[in-house]
Phi, psi and omega in degrees: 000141188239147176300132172276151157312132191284154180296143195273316178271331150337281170322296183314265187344339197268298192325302200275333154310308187313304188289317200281339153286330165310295200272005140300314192272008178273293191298316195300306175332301198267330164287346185259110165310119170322129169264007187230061170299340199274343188264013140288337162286326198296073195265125173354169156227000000 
């Protein structure tokens, strides 16, 4: 059994989902202070 092919306007539609959760958790980064600013700095020892 083969997989049909995704619909073309599906695909535009994931896609375009994709970015508009990208650029929300982007925009959420930069207005939201880190409450751990310290774990990023933070290297094994």
């Amino acid at each position: 059994m083969t997989t049909p092919e995704p619909d073309e306007r599906q695909l535009e539609r994931t896609q375009q989902l994709i970015d508009e959760a990208e650029a929300a958790a982007r925009d959420l980064r930069e207005k939201t202070p880190d409450p751990f600013p310290e774990s990023e700095q933070a290297q094994p020892s």
